[in-house]
C-alpha positions in Angstrom: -31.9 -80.2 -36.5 -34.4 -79.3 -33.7 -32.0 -80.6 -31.0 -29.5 -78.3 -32.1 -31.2 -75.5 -32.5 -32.6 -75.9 -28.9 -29.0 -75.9 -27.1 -28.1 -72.4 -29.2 -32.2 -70.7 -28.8 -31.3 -71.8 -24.9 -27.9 -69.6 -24.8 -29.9 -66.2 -26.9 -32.0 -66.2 -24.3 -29.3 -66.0 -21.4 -27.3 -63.4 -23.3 -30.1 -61.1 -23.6 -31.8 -61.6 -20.0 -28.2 -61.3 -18.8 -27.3 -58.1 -21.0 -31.5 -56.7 -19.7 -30.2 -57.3 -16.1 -26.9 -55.5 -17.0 -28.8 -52.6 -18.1 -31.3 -52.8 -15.0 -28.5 -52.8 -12.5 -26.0 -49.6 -14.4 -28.5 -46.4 -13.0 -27.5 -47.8 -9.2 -24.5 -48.7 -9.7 -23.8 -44.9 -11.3 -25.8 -43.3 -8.4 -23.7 -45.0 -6.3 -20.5 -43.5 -7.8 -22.3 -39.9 -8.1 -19.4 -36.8 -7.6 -19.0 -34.4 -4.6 -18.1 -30.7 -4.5 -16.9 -29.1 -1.5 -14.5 -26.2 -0.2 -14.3 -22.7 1.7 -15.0 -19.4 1.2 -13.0 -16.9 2.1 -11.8 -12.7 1.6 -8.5 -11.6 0.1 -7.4 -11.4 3.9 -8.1 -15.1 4.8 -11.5 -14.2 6.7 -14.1 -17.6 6.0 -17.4 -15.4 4.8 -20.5 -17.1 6.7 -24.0 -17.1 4.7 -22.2 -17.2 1.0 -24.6 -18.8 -1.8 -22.1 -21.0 -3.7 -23.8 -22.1 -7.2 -22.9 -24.9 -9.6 -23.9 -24.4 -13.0 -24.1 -26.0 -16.1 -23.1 -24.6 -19.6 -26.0 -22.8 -20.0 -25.7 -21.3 -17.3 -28.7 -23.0 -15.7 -28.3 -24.1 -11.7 -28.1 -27.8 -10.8 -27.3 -27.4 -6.9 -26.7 -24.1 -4.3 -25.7 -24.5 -0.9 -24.4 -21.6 1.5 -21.2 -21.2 3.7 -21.1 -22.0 7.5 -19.7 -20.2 10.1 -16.7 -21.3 9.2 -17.1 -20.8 5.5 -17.1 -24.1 4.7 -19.6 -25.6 2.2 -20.5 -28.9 0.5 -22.4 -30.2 -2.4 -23.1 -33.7 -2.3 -24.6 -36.4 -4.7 -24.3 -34.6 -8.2 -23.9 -36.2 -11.5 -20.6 -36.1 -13.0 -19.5 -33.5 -15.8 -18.2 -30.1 -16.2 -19.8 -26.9 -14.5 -18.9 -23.5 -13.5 -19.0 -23.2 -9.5 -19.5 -19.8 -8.5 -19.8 -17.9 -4.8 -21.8 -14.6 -4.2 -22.4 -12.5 -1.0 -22.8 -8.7 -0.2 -20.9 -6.0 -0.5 -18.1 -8.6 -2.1 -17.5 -9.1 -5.9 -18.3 -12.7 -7.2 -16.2 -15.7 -7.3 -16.0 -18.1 -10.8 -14.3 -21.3 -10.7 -15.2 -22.5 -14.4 -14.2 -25.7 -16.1 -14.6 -27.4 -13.6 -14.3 -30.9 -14.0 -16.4 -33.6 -11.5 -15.6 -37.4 -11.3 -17.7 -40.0 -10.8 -17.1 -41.5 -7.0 -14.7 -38.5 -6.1 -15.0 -35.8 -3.8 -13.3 -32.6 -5.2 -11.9 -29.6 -2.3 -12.6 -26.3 -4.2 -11.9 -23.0 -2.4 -13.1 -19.7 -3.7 -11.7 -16.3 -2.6 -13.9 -13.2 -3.0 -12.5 -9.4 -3.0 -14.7 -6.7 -1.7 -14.9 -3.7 -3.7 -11.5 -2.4 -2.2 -9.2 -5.1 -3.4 -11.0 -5.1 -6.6 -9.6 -1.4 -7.6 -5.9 -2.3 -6.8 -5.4 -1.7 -10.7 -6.0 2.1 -10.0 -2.7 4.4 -8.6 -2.4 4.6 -5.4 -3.2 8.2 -3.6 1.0 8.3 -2.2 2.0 5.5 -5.2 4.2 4.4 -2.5 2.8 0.7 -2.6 5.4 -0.4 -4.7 8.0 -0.6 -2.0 7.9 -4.0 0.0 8.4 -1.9 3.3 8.2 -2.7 7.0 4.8 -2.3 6.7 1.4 -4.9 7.8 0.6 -5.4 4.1 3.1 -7.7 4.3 1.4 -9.8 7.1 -2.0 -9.5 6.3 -2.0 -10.0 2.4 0.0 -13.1 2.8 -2.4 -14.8 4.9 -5.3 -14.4 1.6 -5.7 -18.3 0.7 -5.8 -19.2 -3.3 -5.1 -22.8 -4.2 -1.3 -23.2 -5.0 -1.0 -26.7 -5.6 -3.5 -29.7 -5.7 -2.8 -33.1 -5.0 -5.1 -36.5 -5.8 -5.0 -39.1 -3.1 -6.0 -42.3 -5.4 -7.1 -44.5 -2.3 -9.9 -42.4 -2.3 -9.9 -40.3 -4.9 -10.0 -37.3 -2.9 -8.5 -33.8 -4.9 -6.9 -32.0 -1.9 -6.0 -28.4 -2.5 -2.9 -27.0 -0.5 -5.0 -24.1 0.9 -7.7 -26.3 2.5 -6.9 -25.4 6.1 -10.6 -24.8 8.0 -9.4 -20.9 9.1 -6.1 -18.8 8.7 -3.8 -19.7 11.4 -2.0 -16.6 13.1 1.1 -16.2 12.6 4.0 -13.9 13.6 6.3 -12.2 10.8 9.7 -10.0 11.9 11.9 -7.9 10.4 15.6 -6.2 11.7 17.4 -3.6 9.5 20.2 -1.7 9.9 20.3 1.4 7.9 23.0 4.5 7.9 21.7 7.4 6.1 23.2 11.1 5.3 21.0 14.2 4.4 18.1 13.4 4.8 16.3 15.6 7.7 15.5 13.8 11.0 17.0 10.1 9.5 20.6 11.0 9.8 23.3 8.1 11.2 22.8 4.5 12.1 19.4 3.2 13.0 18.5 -0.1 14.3 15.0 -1.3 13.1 12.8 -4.1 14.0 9.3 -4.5 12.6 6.7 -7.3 14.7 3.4 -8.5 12.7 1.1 -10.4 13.9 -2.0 -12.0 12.4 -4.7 -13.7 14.8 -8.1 -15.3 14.1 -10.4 -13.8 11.4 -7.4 -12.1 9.8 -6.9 -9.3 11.6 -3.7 -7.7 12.4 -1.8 -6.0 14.6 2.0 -4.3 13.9 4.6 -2.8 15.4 8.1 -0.7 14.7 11.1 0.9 16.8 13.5 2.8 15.1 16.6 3.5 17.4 19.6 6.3 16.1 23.0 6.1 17.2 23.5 8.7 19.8 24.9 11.8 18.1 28.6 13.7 19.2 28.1 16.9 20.3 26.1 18.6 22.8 23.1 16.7 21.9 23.9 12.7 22.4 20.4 11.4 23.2 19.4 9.0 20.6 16.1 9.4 18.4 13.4 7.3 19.3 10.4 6.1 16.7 7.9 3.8 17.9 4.8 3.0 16.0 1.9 0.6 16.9 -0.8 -0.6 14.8 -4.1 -3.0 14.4 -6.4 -3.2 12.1 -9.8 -5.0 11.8 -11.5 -6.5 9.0 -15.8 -5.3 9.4 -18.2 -6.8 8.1 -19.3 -4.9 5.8 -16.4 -5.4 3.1 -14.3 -2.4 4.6 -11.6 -2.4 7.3 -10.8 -0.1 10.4 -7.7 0.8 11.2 -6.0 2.4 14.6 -2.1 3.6 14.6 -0.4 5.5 17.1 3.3 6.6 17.1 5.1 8.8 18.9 8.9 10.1 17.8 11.8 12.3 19.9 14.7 13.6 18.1 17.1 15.3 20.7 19.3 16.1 18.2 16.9 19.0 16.1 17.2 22.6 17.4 15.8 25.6 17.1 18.3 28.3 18.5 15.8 28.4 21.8 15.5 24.6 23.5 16.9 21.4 21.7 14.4 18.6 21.3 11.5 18.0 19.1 8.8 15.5 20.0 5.7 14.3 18.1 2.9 12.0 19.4 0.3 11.3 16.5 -3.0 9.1 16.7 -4.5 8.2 13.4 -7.8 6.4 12.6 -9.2 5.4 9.9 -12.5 3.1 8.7 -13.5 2.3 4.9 -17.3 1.0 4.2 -18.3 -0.5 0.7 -21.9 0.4 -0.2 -22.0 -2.6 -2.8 -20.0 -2.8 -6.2 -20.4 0.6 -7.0 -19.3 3.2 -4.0 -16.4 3.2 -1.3 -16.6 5.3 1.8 -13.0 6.2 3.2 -12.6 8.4 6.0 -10.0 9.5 8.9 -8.3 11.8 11.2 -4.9 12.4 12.3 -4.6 13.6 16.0 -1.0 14.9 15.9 0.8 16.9 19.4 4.2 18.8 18.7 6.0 19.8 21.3 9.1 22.2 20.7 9.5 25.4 23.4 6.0 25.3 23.7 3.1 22.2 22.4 0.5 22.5 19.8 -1.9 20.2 19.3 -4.2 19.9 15.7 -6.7 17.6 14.2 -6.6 16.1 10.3 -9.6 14.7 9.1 -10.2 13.3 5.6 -12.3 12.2 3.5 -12.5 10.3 0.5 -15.1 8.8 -2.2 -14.9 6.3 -4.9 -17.7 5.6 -7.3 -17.4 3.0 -9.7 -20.3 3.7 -12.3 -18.7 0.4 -14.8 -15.6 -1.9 -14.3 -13.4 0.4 -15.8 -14.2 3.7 -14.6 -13.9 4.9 -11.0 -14.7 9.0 -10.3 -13.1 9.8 -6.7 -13.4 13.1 -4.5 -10.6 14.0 -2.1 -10.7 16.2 1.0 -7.2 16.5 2.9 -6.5 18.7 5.6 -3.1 17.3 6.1 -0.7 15.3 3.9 0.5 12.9 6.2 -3.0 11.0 5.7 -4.9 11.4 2.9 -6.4 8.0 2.8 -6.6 4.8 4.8 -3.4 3.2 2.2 -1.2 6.1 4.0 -1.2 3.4 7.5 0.7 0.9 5.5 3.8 2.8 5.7 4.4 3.0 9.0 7.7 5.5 9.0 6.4 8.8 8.8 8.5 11.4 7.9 9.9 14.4 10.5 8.0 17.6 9.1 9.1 20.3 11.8 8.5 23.7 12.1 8.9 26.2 14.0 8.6 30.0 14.4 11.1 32.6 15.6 10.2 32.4 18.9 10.5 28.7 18.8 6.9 27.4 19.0 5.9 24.6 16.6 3.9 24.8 13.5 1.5 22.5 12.1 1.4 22.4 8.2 -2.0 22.2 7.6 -4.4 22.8 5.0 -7.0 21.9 3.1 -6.8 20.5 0.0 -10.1 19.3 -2.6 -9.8 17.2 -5.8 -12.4 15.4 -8.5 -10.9 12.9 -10.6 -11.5 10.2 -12.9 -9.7 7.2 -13.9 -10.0 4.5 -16.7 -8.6 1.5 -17.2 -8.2 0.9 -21.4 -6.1 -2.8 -21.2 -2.6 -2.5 -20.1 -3.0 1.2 -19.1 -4.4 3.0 -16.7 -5.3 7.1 -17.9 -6.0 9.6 -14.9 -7.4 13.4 -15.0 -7.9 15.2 -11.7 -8.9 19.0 -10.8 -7.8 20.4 -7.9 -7.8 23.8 -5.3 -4.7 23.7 -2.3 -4.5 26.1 1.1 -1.8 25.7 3.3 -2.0 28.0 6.4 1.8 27.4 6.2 4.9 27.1 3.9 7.6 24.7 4.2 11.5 25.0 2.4 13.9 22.8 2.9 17.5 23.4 2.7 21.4 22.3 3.5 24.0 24.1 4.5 25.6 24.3 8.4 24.3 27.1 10.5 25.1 29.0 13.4 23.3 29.8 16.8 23.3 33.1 15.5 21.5 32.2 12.5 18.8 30.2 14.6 17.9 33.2 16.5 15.0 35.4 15.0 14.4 33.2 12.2 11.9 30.6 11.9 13.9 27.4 11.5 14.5 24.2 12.6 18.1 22.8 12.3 19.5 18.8 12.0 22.6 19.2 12.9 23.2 15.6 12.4 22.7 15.8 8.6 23.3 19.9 8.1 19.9 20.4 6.9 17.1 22.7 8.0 13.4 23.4 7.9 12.2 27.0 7.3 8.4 28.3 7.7 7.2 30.4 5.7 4.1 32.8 4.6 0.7 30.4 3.8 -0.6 30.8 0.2 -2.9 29.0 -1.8 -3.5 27.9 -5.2 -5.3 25.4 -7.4 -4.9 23.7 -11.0 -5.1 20.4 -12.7 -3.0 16.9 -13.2 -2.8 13.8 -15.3 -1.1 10.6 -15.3 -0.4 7.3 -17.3 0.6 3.8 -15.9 1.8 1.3 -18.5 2.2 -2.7 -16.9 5.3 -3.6 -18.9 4.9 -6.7 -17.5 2.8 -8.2 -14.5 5.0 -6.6 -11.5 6.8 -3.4 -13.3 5.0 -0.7 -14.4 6.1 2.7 -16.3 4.4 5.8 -15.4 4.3 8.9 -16.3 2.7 12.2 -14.7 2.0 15.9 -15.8 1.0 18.7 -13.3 -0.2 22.4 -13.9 -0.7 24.6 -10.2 0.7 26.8 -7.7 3.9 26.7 -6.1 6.2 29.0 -4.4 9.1 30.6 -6.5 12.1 32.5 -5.8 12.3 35.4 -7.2 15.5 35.9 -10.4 18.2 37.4 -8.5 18.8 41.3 -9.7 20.6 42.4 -6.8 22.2 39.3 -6.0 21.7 36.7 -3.8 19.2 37.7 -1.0 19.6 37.2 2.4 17.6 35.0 5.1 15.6 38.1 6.3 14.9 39.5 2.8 13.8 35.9 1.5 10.2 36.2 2.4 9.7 39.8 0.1 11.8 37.7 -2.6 9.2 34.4 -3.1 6.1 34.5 -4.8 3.1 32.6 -5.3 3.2 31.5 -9.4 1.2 29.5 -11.7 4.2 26.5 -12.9 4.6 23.0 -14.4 6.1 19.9 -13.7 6.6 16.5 -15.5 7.8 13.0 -13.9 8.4 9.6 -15.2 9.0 6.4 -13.6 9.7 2.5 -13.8 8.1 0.8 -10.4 7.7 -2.7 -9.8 9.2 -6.2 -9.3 11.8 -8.1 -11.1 10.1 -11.5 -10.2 13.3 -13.5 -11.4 15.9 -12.0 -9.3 13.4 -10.7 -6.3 14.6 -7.0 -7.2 12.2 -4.6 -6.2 13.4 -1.3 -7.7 11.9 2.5 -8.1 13.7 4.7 -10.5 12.3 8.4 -11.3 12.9 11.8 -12.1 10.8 14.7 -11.8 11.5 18.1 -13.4 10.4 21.2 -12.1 11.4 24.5 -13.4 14.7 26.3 -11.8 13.5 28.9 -9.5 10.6 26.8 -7.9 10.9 25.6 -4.4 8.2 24.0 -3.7 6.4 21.0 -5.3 3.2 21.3 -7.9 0.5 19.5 -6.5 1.9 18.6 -3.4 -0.6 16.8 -1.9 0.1 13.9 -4.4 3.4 14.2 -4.1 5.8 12.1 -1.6 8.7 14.6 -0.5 11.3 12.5 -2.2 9.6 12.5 -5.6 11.9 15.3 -6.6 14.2 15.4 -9.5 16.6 12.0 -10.0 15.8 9.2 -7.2 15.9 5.6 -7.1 15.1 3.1 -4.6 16.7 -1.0 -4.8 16.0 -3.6 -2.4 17.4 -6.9 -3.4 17.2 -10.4 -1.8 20.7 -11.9 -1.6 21.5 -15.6 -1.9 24.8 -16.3 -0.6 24.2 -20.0 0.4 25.6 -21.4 3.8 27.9 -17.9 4.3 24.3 -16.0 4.9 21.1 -16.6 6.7 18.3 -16.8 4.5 15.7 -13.7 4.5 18.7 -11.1 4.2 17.7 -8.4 1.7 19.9 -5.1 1.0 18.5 -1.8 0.6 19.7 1.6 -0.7 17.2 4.7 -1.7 18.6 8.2 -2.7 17.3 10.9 -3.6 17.7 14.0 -5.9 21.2 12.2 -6.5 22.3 15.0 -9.0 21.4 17.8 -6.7 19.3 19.7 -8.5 17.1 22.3 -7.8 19.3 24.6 -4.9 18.7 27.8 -4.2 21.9 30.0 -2.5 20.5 32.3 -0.2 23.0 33.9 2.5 23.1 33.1 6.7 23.3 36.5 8.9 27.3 36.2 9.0 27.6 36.0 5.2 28.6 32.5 4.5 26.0 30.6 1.8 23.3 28.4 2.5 21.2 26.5 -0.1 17.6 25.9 -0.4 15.7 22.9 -2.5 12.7 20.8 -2.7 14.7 18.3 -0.8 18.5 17.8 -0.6 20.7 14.8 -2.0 20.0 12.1 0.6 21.4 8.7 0.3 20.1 5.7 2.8 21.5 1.8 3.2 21.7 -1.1 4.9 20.5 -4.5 5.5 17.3 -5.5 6.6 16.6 -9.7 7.7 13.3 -11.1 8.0 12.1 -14.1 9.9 
């Protein structure tokens, strides 16, 4: 019994030294197989951020490794025990980065990039200042937003079992972007007849970019057949400091706009502008717009602005405005790139700037879905402007202070400054993630022709007929995206009462925001028949021509004035 018990005691023994020995030999082989994090850290514009703490952290929040970002952003974290953790990146002036469940292997190395959004990008849910960023125009946004790496699509290579992310390159590359439009347009002021577009940008090394756009008209039949010329160059430089500078300069000739004295109207403009984030909590925008008219005689005038944003909670931003000018009101008025032609002149055919100075305090809160937005402001402008339609005579130039557009039988007239103040609100609504519905209520000042007693009054007797009057208006629009189709579209209508002529709040208004306009630009798919990139475009505005005023010409016959006449644009625009 003995001798078999000794052949079975032997093999006990074996199993357990061999199953101690398993035991002793399982902590190396799992330090051998320990996981790896690594990755980049970037802005929204593709910049890699040097000196970033990247954390990982357990559940309870409690850190298990911290390394910081080269100078090329680039960061690893070797040798960590497998499991779940949150990874998250911090620097200054830049809101943090969260990556959470994520999941570590044993033996793997996973590629993790972060992207961090100063305090700039991270108030893109408020309205824009002009609320023209909804249009996907020729403007650097396009270049310099698409260059912003997030991971799209990961891969797992199981030779090594290495998780690649597709936005793992070391620094953003530069690239060149184009577009070429061709766009016929009637009534609007300055933009009448074919123009040839083309739009450059260019991204280079530590994202920042540089842009440029020529607009070339048809030469016009008549006495005036020199073509209008628009050419506008742009760069624009990320800082340090979370903010960006910004330097554009553009300089336009229309030939074809008249004044009864010397035909010709040019405009040279220089515009800077530099944003600095103090932290989370405050944003520092401010500018100037150096702008030279030149008509029968030059006059040259400065814009500055300035602007603050204080973010007191996530929610909430309070902003102050000063504007001297509306063409630039904030550093956001550079991405739109095709400024409008705002002539004047007075009777003896010297140009006049329409500047002012407009102040505003408002506060915005974000409650979800919806945005809400109360503002005060006070307005001066040391000129008024009316547009209006209707064909005019050299006679009718002389005397009077207008500029004509023979072109699109429109006109600019100057009038008396005045001033005014009064207060605004507004409410945005994300149907869904790219459309929006807003809607907008203003109480202030705007000029008003008076009701007509003794008929209709003449140009000469125009100026005793306006007044300066205390009025209302009310807007609502759809903006946005259809992201199925690639539709971009803009539909709104703004109602002002009859006898006004000029806009409520007009510093916050665009000059097309009046009465019924809608905007479409649509991709189009037309397989082998059309290259690829081809978009169409139409905009009109106050399509149901609402809003004219008749007022009489010298020789008797009618003209009409409005808030802007019915103007209708389209074409087709490709990009490569």
């Amino acid at each position: 019994m003995k001798r078999v018990l000794r052949p079975i005691q032997r093999m006990m023994w074996i199993i357990v030294l061999g199953m101690t020995g398993l035991c002793l030999v399982m902590p190396a082989a799992c330090s051998a197989q320990d996981a790896a994090v690594a990755g980049l850290v970037r802005d929204v514009s593709g910049t890699p951020q040097m000196g970033a703490l990247v954390e990982l952290l357990r559940a309870d929040a409690t850190v298990v490794a911290t390394a910081f970002t080269d100078n090329r952003g680039r960061y690893i974290m070797a040798a960590v025990t497998p499991g779940k953790y949150e990874l998250r990146a911090t620097a200054a002036f830049f809101v943090p980065s969260r990556r959470p469940d994520l999941r570590l292997l044993c033996g793997k190395q996973s590629v993790v990039n972060l992207t961090m959004s100063s305090l700039f990008e991270a108030e893109n849910w408020l309205p824009a200042q002009r609320r023209r960023s909804d249009e996907p125009a020729d403007d650097w946004k396009w270049t310099l937003r698409s260059t912003a790496n997030r991971p799209l699509l990961r891969l797992v290579d199981p030779s090594n079992g290495l998780e690649v992310s597709s936005s793992a390159e070391r620094a953003p590359k530069p690239s060149t972007q184009g577009q070429v439009a061709l766009i016929n347009g009637d009534g609007a002021f300055g933009d009448g007849g074919m123009h040839q577009v083309l739009v450059l940008n260019r991204t280079v090394d530590g994202g920042d970019g540089m842009v440029l756009r020529a607009d070339v008209g048809n030469a016009q039949t008549g006495p005036f057949v020199a073509p209008s010329v628009d050419v506008t160059v742009g760069y624009e430089r990320r800082t340090a400091m979370g903010g960006a500078t910004r330097l554009v300069s553009s300089y336009q000739s229309h030939p074809e706009l008249t004044n009864g004295v010397a035909p010709g109207f040019q405009v040279m403009q220089v515009a800077s502008t530099e944003q600095l984030a103090m932290g989370d909590a405050v944003l520092i925008d401010v500018g100037t717009l150096l702008e030279a008219e030149q008509l029968h005689a030059t006059r040259i005038a400065s814009e500055p602005y300035l602007r603050v944003s204080v973010k007191p909670g996530d929610d909430l931003v309070v902003e102050y405005r000063m504007a001297t000018g509306r063409e630039l009101q904030s550093s956001s008025d550079l991405d739109h790139l095709n400024m409008q032609v705002n002539a004047l002149s007075d009777a003896n055919g010297r140009p006049l700037l329409n500047t002012g100075r407009h102040q505003e305090i408002s506060i915005s809160r974000k409650l979800n879905k919806t945005v809400v937005s109360a503002a005060v402001f006070s307005d001066r402008f040391e000129q008024g402007s009316l547009a209006g339609s209707g064909l005019l005579s050299r006679t009718d130039l002389q005397g009077a202070s207008l500029i004509e557009d023979p072109t699109t039988g429109t006109f600019h007239l100057a009038t008396a400054g005045y001033s005014g103040r009064g207060l605004s609100g507004s409410v945005m609504q994300s149907l869904t993630p790219s459309i929006s519905l807003w809607g907008e209520y203003d109480l202030g000042t705007a000029l008003t022709i008076n009701a007509a007693g003794d008929g209709t009054p003449t140009l000469a007797e125009l100026q005793s007929n306006l007044s300066v009057r205390t009025t209302q208006a009310a807007s609502a629009a759809i903006r946005g995206k259809i992201l199925k189709s690639g539709t971009a579209v803009k539909a709104e209508y703004r109602w002002q009462p009859a006898h006004s002529l000029t806009q409520v709040n007009a510093y916050n208004t665009t000059a097309e925001e009046a009465y019924m306009s809608f905007y479409l630009r649509q991709r189009l798919h037309c397989g082998r028949f059309l290259p690829q990139g081809l978009d169409a475009v139409v905009e009109a505005t106050n399509l149901l021509e609402q809003g004219y005023q008749p007022v009489l010409a010298p020789d008797g016959h009618t003209l009409f004035l409005a808030q802007i006449p019915r103007a209708v644009q389209g074409g087709l625009a490709f990009n490569f």
